[in-house]
N, CA, C and O atoms as a GROMACS GRO file, in nm:
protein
  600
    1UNK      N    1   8.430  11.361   9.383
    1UNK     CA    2   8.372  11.297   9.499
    1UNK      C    3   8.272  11.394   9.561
    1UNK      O    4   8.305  11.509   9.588
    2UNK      N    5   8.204  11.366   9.574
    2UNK     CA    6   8.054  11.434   9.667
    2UNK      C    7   8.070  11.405   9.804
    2UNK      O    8   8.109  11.300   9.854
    3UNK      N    9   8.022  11.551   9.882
    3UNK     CA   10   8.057  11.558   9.977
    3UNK      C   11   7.940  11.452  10.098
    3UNK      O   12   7.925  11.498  10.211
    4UNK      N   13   7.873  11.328  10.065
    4UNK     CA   14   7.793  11.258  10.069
    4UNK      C   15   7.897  11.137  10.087
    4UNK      O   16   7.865  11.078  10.190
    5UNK      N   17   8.007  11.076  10.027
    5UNK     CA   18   8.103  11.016  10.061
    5UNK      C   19   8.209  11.024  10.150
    5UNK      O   20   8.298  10.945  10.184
    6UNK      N   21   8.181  11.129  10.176
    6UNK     CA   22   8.249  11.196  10.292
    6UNK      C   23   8.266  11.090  10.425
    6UNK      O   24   8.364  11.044  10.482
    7UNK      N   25   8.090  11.072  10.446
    7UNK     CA   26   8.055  11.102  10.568
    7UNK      C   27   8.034  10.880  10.537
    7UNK      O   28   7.972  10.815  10.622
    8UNK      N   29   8.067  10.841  10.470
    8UNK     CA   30   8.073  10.705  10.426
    8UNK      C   31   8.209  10.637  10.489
    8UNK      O   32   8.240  10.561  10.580
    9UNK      N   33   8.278  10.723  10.370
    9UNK     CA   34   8.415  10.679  10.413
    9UNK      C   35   8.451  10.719  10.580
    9UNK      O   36   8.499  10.640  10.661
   10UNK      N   37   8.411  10.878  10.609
   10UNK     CA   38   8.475  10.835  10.759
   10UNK      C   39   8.407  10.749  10.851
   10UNK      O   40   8.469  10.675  10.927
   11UNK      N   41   8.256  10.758  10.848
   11UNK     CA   42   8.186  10.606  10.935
   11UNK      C   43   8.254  10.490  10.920
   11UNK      O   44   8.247  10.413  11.016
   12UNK      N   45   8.331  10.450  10.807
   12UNK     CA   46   8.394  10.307  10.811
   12UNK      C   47   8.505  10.319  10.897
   12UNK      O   48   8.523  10.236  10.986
   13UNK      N   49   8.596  10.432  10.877
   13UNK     CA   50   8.703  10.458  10.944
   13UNK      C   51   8.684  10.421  11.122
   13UNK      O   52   8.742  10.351  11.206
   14UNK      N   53   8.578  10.509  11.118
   14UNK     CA   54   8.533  10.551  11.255
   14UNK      C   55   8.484  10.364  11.329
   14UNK      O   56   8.516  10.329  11.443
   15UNK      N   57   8.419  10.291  11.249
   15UNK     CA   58   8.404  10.182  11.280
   15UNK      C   59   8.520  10.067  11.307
   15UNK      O   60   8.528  10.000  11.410
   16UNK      N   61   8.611  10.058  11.187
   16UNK     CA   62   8.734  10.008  11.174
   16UNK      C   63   8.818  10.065  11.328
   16UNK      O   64   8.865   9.973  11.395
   17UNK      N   65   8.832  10.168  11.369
   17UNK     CA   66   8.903  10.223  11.515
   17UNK      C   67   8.857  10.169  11.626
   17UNK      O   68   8.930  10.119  11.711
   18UNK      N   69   8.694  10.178  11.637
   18UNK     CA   70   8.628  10.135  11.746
   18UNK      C   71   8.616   9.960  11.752
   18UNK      O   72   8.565   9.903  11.849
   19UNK      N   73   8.674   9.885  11.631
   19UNK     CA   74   8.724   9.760  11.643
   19UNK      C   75   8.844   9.796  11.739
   19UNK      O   76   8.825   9.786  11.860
   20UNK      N   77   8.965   9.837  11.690
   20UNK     CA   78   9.077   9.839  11.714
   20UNK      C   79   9.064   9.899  11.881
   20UNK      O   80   9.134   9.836  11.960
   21UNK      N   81   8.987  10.004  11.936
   21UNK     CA   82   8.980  10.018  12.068
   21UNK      C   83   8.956   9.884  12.142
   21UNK      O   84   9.033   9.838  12.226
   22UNK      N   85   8.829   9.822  12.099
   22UNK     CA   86   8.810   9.688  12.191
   22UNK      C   87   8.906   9.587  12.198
   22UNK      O   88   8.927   9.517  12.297
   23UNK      N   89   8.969   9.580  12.077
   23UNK     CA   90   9.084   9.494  12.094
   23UNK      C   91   9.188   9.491  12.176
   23UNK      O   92   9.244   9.388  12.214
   24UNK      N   93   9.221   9.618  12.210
   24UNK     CA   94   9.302   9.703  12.294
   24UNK      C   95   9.263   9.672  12.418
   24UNK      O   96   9.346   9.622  12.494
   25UNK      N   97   9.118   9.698  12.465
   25UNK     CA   98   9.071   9.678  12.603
   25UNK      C   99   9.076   9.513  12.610
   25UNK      O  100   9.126   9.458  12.708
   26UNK      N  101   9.034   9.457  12.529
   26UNK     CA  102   9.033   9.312  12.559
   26UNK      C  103   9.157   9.284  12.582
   26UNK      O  104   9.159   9.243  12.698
   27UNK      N  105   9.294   9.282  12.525
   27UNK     CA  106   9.386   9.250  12.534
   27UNK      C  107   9.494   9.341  12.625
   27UNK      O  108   9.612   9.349  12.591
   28UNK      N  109   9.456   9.391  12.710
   28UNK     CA  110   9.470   9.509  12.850
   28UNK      C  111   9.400   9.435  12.915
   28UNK      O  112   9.486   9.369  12.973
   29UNK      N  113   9.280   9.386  12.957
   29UNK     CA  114   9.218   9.332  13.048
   29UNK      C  115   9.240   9.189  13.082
   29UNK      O  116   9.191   9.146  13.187
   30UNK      N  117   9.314   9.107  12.998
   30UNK     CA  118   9.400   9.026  12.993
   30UNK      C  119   9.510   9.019  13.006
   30UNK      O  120   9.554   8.904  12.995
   31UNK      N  121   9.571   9.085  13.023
   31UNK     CA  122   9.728   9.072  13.027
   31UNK      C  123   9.760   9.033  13.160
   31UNK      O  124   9.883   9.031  13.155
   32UNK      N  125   9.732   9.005  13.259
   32UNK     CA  126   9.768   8.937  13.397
   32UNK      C  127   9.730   8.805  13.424
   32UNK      O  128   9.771   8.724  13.506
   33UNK      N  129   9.591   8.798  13.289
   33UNK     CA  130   9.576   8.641  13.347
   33UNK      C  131   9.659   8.514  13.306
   33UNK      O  132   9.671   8.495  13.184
   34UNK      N  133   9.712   8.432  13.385
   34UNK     CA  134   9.739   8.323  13.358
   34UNK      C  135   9.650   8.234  13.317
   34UNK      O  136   9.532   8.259  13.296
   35UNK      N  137   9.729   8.078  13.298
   35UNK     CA  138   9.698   7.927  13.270
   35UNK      C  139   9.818   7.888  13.249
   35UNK      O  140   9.917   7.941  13.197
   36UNK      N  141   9.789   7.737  13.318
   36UNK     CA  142   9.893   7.653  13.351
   36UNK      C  143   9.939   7.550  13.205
   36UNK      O  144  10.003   7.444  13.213
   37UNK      N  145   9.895   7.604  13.092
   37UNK     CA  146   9.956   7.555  12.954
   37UNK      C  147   9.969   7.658  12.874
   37UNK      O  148   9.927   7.771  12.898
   38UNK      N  149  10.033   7.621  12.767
   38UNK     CA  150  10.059   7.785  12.701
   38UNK      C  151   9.953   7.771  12.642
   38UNK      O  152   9.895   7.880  12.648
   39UNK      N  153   9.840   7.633  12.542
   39UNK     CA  154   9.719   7.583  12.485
   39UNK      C  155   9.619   7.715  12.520
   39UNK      O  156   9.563   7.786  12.436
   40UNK      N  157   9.614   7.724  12.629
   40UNK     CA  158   9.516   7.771  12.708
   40UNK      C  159   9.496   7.969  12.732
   40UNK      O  160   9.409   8.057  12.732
   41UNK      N  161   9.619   7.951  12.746
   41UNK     CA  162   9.709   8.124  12.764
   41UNK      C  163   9.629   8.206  12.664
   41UNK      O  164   9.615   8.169  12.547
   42UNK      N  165   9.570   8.331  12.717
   42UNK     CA  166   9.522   8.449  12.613
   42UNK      C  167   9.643   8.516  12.526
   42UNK      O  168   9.743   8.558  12.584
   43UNK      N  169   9.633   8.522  12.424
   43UNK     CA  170   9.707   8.586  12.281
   43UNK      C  171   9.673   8.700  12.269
   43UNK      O  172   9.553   8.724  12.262
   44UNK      N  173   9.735   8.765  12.266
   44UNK     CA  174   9.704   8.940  12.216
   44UNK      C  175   9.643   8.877  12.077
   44UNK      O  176   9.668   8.774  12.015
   45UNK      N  177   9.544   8.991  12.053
   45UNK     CA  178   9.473   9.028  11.972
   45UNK      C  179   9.491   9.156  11.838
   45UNK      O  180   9.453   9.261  11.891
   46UNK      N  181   9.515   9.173  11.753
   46UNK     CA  182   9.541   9.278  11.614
   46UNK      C  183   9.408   9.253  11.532
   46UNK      O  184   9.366   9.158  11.467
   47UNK      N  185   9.356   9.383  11.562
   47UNK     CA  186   9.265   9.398  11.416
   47UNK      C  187   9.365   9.412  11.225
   47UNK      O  188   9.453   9.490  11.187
   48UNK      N  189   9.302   9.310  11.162
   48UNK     CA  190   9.340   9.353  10.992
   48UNK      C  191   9.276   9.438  10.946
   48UNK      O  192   9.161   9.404  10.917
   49UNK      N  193   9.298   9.527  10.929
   49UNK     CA  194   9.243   9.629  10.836
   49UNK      C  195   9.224   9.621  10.699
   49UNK      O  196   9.335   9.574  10.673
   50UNK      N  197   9.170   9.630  10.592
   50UNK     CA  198   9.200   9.657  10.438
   50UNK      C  199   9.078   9.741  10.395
   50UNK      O  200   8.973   9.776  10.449
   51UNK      N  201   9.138   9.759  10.272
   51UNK     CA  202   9.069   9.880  10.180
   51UNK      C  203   8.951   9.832  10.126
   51UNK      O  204   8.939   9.713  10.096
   52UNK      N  205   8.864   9.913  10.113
   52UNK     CA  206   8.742   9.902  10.067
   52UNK      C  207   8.761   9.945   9.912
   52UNK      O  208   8.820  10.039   9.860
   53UNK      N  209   8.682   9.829   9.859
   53UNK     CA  210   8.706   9.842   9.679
   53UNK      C  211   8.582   9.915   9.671
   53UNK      O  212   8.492   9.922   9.756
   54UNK      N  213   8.592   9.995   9.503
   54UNK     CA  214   8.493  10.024   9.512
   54UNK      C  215   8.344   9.999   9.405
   54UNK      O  216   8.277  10.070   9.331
   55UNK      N  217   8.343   9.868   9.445
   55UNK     CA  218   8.216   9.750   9.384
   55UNK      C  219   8.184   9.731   9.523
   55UNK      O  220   8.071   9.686   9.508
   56UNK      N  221   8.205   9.733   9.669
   56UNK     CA  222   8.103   9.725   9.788
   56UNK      C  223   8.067   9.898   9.785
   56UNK      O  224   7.964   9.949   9.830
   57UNK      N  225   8.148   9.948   9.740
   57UNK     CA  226   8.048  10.162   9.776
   57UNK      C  227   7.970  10.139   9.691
   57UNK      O  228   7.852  10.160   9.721
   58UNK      N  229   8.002  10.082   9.542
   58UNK     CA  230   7.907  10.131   9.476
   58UNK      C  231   7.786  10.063   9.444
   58UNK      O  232   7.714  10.088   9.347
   59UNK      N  233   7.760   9.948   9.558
   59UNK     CA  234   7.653   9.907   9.613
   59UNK      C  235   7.560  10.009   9.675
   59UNK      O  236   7.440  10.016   9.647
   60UNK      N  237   7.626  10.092   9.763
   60UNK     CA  238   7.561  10.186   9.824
   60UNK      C  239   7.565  10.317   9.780
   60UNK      O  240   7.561  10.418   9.850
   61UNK      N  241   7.573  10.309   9.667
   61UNK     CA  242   7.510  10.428   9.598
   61UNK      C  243   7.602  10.514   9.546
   61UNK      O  244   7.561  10.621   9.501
   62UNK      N  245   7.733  10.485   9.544
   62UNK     CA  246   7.858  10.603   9.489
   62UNK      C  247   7.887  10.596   9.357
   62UNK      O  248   7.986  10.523   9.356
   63UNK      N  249   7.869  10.618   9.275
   63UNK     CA  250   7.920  10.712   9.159
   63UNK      C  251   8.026  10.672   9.102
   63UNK      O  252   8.037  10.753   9.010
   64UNK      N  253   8.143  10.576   9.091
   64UNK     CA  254   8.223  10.555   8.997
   64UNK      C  255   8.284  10.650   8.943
   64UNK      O  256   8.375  10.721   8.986
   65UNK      N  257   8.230  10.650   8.842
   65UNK     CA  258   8.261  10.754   8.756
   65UNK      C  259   8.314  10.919   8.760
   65UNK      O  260   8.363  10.994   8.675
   66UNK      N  261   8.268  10.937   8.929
   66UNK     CA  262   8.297  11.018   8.971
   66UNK      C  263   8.437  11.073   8.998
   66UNK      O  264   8.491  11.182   8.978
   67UNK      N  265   8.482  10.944   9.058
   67UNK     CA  266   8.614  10.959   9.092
   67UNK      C  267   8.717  10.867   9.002
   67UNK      O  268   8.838  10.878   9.021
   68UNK      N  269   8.667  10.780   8.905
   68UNK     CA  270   8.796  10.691   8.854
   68UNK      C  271   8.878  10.822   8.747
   68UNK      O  272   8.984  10.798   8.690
   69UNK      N  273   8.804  10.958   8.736
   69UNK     CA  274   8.912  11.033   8.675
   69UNK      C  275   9.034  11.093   8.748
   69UNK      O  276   9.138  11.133   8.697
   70UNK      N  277   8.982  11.088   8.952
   70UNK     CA  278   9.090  11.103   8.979
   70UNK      C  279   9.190  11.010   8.991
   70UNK      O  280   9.303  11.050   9.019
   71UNK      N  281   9.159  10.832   8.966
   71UNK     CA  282   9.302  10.760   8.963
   71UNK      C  283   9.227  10.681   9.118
   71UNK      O  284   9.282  10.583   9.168
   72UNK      N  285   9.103  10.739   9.177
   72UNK     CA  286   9.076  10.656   9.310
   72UNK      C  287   9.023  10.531   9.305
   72UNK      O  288   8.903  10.534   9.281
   73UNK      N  289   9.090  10.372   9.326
   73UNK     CA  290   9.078  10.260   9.336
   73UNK      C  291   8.939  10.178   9.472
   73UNK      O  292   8.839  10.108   9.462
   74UNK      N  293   9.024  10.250   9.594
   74UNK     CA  294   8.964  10.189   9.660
   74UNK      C  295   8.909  10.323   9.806
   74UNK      O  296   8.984  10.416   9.836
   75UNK      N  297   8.796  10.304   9.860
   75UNK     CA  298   8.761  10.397   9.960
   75UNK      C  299   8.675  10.341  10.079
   75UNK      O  300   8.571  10.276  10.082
   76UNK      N  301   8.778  10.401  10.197
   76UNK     CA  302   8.668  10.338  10.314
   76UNK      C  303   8.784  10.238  10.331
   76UNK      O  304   8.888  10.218  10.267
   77UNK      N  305   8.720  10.173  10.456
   77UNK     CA  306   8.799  10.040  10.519
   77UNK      C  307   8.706   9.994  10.589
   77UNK      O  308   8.600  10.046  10.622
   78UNK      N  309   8.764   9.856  10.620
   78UNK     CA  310   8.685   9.773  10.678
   78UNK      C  311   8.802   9.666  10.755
   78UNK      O  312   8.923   9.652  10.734
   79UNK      N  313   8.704   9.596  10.861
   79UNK     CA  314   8.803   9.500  10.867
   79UNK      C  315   8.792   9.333  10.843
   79UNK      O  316   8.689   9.265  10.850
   80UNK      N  317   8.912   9.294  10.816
   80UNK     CA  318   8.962   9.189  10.748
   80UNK      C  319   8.926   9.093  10.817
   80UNK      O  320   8.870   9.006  10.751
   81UNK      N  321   8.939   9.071  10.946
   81UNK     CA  322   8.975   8.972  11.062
   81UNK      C  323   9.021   9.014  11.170
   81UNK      O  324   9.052   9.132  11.176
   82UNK      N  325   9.041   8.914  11.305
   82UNK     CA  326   9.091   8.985  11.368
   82UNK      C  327   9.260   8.870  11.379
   82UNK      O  328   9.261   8.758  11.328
   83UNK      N  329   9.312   8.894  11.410
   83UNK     CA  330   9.411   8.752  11.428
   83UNK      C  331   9.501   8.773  11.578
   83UNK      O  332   9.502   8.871  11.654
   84UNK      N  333   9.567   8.655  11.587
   84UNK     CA  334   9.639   8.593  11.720
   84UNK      C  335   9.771   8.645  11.695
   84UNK      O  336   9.830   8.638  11.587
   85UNK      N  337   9.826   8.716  11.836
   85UNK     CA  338   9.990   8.709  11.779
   85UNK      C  339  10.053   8.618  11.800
   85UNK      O  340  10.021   8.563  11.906
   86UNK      N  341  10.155   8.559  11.732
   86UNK     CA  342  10.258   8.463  11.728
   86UNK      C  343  10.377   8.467  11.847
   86UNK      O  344  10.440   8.376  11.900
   87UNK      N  345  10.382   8.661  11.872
   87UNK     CA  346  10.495   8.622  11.995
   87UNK      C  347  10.475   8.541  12.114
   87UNK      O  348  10.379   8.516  12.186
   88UNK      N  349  10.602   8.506  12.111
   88UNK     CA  350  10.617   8.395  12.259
   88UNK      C  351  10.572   8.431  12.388
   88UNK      O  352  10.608   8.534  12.445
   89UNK      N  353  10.468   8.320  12.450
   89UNK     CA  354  10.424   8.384  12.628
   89UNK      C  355  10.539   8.367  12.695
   89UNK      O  356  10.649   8.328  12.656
   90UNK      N  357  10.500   8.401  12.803
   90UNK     CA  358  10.595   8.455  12.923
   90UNK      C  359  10.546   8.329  13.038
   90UNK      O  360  10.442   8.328  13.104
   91UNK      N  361  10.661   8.220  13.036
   91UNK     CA  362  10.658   8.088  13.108
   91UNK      C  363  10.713   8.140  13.309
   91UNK      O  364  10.835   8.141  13.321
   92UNK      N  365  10.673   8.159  13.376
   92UNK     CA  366  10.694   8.223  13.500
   92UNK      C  367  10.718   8.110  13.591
   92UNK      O  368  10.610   8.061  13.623
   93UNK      N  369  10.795   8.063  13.631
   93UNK     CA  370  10.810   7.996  13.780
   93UNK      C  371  10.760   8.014  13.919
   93UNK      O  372  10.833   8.059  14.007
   94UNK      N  373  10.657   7.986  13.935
   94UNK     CA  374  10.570   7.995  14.054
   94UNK      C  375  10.514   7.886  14.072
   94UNK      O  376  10.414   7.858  14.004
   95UNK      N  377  10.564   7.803  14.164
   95UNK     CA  378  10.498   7.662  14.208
   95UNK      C  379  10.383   7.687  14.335
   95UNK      O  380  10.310   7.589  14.354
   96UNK      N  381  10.364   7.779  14.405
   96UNK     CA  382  10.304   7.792  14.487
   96UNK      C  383  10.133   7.836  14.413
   96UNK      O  384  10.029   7.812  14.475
   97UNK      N  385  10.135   7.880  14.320
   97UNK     CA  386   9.990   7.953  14.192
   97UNK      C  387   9.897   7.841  14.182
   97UNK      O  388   9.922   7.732  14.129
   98UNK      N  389   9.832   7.863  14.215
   98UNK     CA  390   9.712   7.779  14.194
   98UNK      C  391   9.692   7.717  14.053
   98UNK      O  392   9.636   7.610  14.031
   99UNK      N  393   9.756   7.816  13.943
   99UNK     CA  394   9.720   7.761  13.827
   99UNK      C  395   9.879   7.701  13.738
   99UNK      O  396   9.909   7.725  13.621
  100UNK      N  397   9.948   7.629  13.828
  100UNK     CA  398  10.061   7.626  13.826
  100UNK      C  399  10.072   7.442  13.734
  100UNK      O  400   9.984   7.356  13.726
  101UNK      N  401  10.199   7.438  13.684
  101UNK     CA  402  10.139   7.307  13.628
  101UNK      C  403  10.214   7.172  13.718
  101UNK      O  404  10.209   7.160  13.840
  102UNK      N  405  10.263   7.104  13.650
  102UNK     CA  406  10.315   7.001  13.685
  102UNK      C  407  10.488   6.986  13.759
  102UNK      O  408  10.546   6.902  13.828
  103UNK      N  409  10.531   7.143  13.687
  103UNK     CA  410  10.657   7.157  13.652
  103UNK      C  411  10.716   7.247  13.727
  103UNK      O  412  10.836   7.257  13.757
  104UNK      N  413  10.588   7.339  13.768
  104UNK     CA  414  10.546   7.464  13.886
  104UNK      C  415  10.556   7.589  13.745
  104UNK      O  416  10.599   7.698  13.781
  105UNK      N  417  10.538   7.582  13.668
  105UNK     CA  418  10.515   7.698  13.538
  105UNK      C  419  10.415   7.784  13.550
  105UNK      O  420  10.310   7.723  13.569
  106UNK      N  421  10.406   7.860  13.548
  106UNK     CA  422  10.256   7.932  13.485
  106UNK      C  423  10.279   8.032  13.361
  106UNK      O  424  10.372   8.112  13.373
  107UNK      N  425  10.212   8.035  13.260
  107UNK     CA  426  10.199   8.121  13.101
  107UNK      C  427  10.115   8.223  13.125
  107UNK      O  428   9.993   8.214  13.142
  108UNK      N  429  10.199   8.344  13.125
  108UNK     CA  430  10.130   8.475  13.082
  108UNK      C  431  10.139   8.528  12.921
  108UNK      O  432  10.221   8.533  12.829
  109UNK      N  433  10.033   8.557  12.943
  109UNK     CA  434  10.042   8.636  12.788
  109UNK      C  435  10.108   8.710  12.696
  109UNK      O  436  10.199   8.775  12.747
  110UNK      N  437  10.096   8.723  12.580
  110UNK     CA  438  10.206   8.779  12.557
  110UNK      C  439  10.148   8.959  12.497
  110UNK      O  440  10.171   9.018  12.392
  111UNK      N  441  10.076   8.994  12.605
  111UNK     CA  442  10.075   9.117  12.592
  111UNK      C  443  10.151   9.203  12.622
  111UNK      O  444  10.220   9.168  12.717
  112UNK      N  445  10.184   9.347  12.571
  112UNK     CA  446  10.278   9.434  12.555
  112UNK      C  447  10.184   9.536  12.598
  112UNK      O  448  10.118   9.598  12.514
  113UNK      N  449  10.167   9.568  12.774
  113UNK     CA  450  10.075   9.702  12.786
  113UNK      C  451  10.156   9.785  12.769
  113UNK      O  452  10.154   9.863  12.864
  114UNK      N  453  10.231   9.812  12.695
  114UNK     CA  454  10.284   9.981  12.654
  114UNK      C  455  10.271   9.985  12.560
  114UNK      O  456  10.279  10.103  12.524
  115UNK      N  457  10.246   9.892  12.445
  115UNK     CA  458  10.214   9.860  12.337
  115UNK      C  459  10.075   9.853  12.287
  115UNK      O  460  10.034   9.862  12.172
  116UNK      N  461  10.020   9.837  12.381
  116UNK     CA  462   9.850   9.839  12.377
  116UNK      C  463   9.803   9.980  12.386
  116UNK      O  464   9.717  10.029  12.313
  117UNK      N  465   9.886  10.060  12.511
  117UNK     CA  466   9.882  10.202  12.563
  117UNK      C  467   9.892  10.232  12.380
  117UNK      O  468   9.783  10.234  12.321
  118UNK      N  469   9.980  10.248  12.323
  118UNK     CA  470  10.030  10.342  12.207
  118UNK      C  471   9.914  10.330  12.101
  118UNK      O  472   9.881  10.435  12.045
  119UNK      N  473   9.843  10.200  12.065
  119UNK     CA  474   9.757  10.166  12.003
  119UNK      C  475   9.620  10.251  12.016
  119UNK      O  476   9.551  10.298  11.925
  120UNK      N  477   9.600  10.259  12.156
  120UNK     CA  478   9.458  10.304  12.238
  120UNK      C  479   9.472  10.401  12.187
  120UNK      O  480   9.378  10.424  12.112
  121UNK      N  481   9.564  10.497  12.189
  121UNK     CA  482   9.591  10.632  12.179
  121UNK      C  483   9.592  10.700  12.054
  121UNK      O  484   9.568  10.820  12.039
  122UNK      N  485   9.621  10.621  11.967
  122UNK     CA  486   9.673  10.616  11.819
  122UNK      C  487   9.518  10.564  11.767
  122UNK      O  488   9.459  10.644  11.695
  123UNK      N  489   9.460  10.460  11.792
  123UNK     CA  490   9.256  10.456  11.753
  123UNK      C  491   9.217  10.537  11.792
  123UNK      O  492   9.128  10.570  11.714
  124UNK      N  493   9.224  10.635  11.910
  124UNK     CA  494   9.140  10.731  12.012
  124UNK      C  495   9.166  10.886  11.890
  124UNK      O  496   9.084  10.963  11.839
  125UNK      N  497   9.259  10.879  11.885
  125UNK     CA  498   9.286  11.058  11.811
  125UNK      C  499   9.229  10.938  11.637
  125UNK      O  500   9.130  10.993  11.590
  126UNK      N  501   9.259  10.838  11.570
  126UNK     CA  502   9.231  10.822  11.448
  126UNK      C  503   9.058  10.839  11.411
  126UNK      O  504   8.997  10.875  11.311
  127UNK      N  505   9.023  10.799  11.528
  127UNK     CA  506   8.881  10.841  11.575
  127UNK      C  507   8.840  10.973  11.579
  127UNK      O  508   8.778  11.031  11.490
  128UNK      N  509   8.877  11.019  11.686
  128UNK     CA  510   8.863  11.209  11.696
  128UNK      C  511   8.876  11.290  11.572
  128UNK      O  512   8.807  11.388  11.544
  129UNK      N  513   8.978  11.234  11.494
  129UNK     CA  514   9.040  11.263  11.336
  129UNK      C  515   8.904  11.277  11.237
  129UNK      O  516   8.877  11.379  11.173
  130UNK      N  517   8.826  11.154  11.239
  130UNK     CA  518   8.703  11.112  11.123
  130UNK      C  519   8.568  11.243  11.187
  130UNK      O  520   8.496  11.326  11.132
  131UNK      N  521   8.591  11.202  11.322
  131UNK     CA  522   8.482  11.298  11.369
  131UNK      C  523   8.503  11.483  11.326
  131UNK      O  524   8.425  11.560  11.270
  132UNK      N  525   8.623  11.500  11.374
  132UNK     CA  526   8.615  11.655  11.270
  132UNK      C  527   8.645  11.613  11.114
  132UNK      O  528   8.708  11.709  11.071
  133UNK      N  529   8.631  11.524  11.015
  133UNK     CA  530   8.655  11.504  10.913
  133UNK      C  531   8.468  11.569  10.883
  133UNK      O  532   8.427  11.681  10.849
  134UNK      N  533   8.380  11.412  10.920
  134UNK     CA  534   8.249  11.448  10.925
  134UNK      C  535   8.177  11.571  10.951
  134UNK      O  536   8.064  11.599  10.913
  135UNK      N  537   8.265  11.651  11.028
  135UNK     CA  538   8.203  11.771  11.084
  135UNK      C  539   8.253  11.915  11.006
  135UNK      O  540   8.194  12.022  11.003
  136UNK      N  541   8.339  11.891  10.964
  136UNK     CA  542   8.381  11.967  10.882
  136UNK      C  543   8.265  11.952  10.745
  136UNK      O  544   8.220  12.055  10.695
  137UNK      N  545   8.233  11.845  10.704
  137UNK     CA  546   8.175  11.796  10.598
  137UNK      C  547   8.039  11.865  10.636
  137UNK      O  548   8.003  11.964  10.572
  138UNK      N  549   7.994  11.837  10.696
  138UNK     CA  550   7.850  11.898  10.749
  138UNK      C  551   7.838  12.054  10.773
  138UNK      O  552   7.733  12.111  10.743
  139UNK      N  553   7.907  12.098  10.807
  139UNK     CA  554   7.966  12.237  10.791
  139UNK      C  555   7.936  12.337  10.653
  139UNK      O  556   7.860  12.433  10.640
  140UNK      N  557   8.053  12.253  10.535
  140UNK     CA  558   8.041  12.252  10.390
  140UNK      C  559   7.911  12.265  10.347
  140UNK      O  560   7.869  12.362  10.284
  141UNK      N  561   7.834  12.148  10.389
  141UNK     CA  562   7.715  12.069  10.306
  141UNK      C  563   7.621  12.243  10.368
  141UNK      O  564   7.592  12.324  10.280
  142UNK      N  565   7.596  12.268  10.479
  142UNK     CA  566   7.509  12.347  10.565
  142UNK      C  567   7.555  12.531  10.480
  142UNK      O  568   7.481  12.629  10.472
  143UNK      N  569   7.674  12.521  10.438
  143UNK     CA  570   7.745  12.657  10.396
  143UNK      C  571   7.668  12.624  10.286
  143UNK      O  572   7.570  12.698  10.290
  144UNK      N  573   7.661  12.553  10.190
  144UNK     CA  574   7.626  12.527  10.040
  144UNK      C  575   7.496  12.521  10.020
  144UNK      O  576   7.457  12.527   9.903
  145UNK      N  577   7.424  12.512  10.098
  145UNK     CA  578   7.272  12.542  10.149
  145UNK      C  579   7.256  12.697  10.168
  145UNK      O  580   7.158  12.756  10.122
  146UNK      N  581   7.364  12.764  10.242
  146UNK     CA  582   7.270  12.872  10.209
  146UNK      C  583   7.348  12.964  10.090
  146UNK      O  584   7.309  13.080  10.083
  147UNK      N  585   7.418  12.937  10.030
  147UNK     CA  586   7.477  13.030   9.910
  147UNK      C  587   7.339  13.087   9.879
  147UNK      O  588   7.319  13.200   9.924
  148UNK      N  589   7.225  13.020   9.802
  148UNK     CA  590   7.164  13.103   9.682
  148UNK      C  591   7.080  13.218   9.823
  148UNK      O  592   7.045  13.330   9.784
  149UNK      N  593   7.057  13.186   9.955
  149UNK     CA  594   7.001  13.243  10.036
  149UNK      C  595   7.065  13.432   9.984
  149UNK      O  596   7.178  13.456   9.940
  150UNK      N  597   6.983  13.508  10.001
  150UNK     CA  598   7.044  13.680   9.981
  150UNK      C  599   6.982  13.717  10.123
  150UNK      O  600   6.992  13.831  10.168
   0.00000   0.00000   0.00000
């Protein structure tokens, strides 16, 4: 692998996280709002992640051959989708809520802010992670430049 893939694979990474941050904020910045049907109610949000094969790298210029002697299939990520979670909202009894229904209900979301917290935190350093990956790489590339220098 050339140290030119480096800086490939962690940009995807680095992109794939900065999905996963917004998702995080979107679904944090939601978590208080109601609606008076569950239809209606905001769903936490999960980025899919998957692996990048490598017939989309070697669109962009990577080498094959380079690496199928080490046994490497797939490089980089991307994401899949984003999808809805399935857990159950949170049906609240408040007849006095403006957005209250027939029954006096109101549906909160079924966000998990401590759960969102762990996520943020966990994209934030997987992030920080690619950035000294890249930088390290550039480092390398800048050292290997000046070897033949005397």
């Amino acid at each position: 692998m050339s140290l030119n893939n480096i800086f490939a694979i962690s940009g995807s990474a680095m992109s794939a996280q900065t999905v996963r941050l917004n998702t995080v904020a979107s679904n944090i910045a939601n978590a208080d709002s109601v609606a008076s049907s569950a239809d209606q109610t905001y769903r936490a949000r999960k980025p899919v992640f998957e692996q990048m094969m490598t017939d989309a790298l070697r669109e962009s210029g990577w080498n094959a051959s380079e690496d199928m002697t080490s046994g490497a299939s797939g490089m980089g990520v991307r994401v899949a989708g984003i999808v809805e979670s399935d857990a159950p909202l949170e049906p609240r009894y408040e007849p006095n809520s403006p957005m209250a229904n027939e029954e006096g209900y109101v549906f909160y979301p079924n966000v998990n802010p401590v759960e969102e917290m762990a996520d943020m935190m966990s994209a934030s350093r997987s992030f920080q992670t690619n950035v000294e990956i890249m930088n390290s790489a550039k480092s390398m590339m800048q050292r290997m430049l000046t070897l033949g220098q005397s």
